[in-house]
C-alpha positions in Angstrom: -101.6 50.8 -21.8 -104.2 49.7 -24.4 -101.9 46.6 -25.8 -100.7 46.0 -22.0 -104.6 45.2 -21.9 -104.9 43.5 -24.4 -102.2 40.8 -23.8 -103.4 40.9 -20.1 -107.3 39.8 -19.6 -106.8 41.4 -15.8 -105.5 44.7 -16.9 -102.4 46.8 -16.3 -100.9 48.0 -13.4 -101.8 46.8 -9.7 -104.3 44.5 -11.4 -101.6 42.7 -12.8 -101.4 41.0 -9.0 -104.8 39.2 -9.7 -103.6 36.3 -11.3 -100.2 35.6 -8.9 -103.3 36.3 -6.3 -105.4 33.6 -7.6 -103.0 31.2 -8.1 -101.4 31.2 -4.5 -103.5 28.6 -2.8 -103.2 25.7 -5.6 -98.9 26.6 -5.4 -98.9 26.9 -1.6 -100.3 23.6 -1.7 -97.7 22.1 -4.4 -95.1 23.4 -2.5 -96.2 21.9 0.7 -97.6 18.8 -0.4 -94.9 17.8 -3.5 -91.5 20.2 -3.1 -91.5 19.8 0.6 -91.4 16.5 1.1 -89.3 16.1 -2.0 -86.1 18.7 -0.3 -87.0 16.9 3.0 -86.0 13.4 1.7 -82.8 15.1 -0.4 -81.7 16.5 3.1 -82.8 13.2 5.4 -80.6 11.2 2.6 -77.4 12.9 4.2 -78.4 11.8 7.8 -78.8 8.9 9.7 -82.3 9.4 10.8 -84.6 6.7 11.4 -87.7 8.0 12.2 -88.1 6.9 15.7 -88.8 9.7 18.4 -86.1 10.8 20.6 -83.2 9.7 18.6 -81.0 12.2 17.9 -80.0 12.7 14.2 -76.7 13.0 12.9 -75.1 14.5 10.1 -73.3 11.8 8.0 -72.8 13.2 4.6 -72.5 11.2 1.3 -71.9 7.8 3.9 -75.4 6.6 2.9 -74.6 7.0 -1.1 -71.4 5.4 -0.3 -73.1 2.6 1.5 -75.6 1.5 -1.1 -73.6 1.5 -3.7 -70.2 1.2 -3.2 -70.1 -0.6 0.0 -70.0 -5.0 0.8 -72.7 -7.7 0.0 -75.5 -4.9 0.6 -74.2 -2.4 -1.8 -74.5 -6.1 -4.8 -77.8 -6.7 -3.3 -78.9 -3.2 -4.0 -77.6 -3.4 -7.9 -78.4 -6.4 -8.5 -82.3 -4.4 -7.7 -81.7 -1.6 -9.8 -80.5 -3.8 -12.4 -83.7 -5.9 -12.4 -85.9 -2.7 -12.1 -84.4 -1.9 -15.4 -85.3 -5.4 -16.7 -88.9 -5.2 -14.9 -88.9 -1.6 -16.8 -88.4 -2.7 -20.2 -90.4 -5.9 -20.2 -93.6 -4.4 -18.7 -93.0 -1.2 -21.2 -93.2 -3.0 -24.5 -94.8 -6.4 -23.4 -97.7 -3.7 -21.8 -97.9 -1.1 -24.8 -98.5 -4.3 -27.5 -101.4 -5.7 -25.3 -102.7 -2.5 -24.9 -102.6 -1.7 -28.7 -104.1 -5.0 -29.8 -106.7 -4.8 -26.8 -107.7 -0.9 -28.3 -107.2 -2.1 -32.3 -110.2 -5.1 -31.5 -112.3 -3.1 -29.5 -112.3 -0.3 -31.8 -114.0 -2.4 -34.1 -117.5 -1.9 -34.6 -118.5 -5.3 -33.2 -121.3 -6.6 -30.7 -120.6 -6.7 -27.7 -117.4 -4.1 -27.8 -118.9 -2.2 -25.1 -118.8 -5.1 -22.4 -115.0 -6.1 -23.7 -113.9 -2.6 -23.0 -115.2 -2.8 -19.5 -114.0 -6.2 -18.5 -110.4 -5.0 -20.0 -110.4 -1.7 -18.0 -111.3 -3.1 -14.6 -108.3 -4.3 -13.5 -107.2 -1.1 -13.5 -109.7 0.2 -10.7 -109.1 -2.6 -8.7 -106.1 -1.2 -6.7 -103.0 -2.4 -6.2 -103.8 -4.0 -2.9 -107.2 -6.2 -4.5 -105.0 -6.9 -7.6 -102.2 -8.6 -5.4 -104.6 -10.4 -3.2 -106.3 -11.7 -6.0 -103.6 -13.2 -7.6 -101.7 -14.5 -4.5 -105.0 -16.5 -4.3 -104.8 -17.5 -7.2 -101.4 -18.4 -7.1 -101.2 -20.3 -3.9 -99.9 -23.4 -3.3 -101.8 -25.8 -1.6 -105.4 -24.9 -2.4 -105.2 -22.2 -5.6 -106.6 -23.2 -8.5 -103.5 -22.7 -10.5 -101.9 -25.2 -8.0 -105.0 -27.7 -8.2 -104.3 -27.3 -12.4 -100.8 -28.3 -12.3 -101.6 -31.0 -9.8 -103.8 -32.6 -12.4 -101.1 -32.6 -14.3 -99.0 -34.2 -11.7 -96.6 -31.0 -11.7 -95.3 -28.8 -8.8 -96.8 -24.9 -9.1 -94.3 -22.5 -7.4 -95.1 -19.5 -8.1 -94.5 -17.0 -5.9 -91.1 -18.9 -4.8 -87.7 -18.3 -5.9 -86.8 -15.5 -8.8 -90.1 -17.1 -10.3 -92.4 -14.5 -8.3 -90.0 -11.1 -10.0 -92.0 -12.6 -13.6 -95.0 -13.0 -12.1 -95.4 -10.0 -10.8 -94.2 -8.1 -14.0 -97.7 -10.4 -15.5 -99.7 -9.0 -12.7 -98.4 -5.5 -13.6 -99.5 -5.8 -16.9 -102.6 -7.5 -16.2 -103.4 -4.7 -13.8 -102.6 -1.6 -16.5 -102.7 -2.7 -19.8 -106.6 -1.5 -19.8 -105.2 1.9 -19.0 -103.3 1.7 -21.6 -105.6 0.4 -24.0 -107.9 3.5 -23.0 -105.4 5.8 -23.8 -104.8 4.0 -27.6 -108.6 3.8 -27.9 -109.2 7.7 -27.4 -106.5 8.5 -29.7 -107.9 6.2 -32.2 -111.5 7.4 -32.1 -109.3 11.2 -32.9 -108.8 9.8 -36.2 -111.1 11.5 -39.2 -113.0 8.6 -40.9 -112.2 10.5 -44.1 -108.4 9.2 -44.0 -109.7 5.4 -43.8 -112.1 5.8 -46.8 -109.3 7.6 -49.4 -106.7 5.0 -48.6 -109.6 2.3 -49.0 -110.5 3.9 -52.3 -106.6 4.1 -53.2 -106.4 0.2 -52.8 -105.0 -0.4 -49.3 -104.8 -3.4 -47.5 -105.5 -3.5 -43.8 -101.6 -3.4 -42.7 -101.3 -0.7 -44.7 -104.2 1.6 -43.4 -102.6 0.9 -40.3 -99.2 1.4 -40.9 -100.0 4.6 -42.9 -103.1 5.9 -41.4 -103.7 4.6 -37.7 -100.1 4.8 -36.5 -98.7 8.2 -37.6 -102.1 9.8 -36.5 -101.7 7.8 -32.8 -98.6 9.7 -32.6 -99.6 11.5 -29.1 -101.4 8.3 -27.8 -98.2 6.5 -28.1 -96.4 8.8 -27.1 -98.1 9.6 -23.4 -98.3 5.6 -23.5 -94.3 5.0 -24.0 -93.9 7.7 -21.2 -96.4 6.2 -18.7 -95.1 2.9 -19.0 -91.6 3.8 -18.6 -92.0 6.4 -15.4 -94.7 3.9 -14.0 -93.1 0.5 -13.9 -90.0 1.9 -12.4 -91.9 3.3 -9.6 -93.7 0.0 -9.6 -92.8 -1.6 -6.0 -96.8 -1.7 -4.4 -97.3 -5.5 -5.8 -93.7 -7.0 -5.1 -95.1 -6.1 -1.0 -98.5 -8.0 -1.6 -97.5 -10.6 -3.8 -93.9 -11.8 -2.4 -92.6 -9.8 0.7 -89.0 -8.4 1.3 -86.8 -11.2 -0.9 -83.3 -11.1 -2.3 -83.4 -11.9 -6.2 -86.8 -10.5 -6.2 -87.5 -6.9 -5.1 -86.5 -3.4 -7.2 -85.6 -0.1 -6.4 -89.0 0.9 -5.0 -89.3 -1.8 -3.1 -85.9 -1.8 -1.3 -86.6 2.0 -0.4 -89.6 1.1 1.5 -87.9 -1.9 3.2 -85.4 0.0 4.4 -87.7 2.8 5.8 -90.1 0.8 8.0 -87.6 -2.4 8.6 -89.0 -4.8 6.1 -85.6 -5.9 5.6 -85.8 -8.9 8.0 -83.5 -6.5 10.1 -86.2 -5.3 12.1 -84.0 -1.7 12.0 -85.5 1.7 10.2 -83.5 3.5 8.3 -84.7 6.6 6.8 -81.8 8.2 6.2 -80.2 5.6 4.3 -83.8 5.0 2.8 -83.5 8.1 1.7 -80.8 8.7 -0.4 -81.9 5.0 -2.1 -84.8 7.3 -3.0 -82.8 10.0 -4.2 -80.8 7.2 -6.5 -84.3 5.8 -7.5 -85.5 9.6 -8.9 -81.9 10.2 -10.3 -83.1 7.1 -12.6 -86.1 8.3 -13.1 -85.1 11.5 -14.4 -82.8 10.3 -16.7 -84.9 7.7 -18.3 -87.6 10.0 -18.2 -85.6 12.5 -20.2 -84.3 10.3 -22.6 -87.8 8.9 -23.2 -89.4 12.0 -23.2 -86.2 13.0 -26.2 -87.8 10.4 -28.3 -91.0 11.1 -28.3 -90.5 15.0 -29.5 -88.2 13.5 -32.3 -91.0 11.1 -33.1 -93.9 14.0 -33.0 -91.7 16.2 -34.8 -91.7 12.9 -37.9 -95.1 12.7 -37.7 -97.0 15.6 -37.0 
């Protein structure tokens, strides 16, 4: 009984209970708020619901899967968006990560004015998505913006936001947006870093490439890391700025995007489909998971090389 105590800060026997006690409320509320909804959506994505009251729901099995994947011009429309949520993935991963390590490697330094630069890089982020889009549709806009007014100075057409031109500028409006975050996240891990290691390799000779190669890098091994894994999960949920900036168009949207369309009748269709909407979701998180995975693979390789 004594080492049952001892491994056990509540005690043995019925106190054992206490802490499956105490933590009830925060896992009734996970399971109602995040696995509910979750089994909800994996059971909708077999059915042709639509959300609409009084319309009876029918069973339709894998027809929905079939549908957007397999199935006509919709079914290309729908991979051409996954394969351009891949592309939006990997450009706003590494293009966002580098911006956000130079951004933390300057403001690190003990310069004047660091303070206000780390500020004026992280506000973006707090903006929300919403005020980030606005902003830059503004600034975007043709006929008045003063991108438009720069180019016509120029005596050059802007078009921005038309055509496949709007998927890239909303993957710089992404980055713009979060690379503070991520810059945050570098910034903490450098300022982790014992002074002590800078000052032996100095003594040893090293020139500043080296300190960071062999110093700041191996030692920001969970900053980048949480970074590489943020970026990834993040920018293929990303769908919030494609609504603000450009609207429901083919050649442009992702994943995300198309599950919402379909769910509230962005599609120019004027139809909702939350069934179908549904198992696009399910598809969406199957990517997810496995680029999350793999991702998630790499960095415990990489941690297990470095630390």
């Amino acid at each position: 009984m004594a080492a049952t105590q001892q491994r056990n800060l509540f005690g043995g026997g019925r106190q054992l209970i206490y802490p499956w006690l105490l933590l009830l409320p925060g896992l009734g509320f996970y399971l109602l708020i995040g696995v509910g909804p979750s089994l909800a959506t994996a059971i909708y994505s077999f059915t042709d619901a639509t959300g609409i009251r009084n319309i009876p729901i029918s069973w339709v099995g894998f027809d929905n899967y079939d549908e957007f994947l397999f199935q006509g011009a919709r079914s290309r429309d729908n991979l051409d968006a996954l394969q351009r949520t891949l592309i939006f993935m990997v450009l706003v991963t590494v293009i966002q990560f580098g911006i956000g390590l130079v951004m933390a490697l300057l403001v690190n330094q003990k310069l004047r004015g660091r303070l206000v630069f780390r500020t004026l890089f992280f506000v973006p982020f707090i903006l929300g998505v919403a005020v980030q889009g606005l902003m830059w549709k503004l600034f975007l806009r043709p006929g008045g913006g003063p991108m438009d007014d720069l180019f016509g100075l120029l005596g050059m057409e802007s078009q921005f936001l038309a055509g496949t031109n709007a998927f890239y500028w909303v993957i710089v409006v992404q980055i713009w947006a979060n690379a503070g975050f991520t810059m945050v996240i570098f910034l903490a891990g450098m300022q982790t870093i014992p002074t002590d290691l800078f000052e032996a390799a100095a003594v040893d000779g090293a020139s500043g490439w080296q300190l960071f190669k062999n110093v700041t890098w191996p030692q920001l091994t969970p900053a980048v890391n949480t970074n590489f894994l943020l970026n990834i999960i993040g920018s293929l949920q990303a769908w919030m700025l494609f609504l603000v900036l450009t609207g429901y168009k083919k050649g442009v949207q992702v994943l995300g995007y198309v599950v919402y369309a379909e769910a509230f009748g962005q599609t120019g269709t004027a139809t909702f489909r939350q069934g179908y909407a549904a198992a696009a979701s399910i598809v969406l998180f199957i990517l997810v998971l496995v680029l999350g995975m793999a991702a998630n693979a790499f960095v415990t390789r990489r941690e297990r090389k470095y630390l």
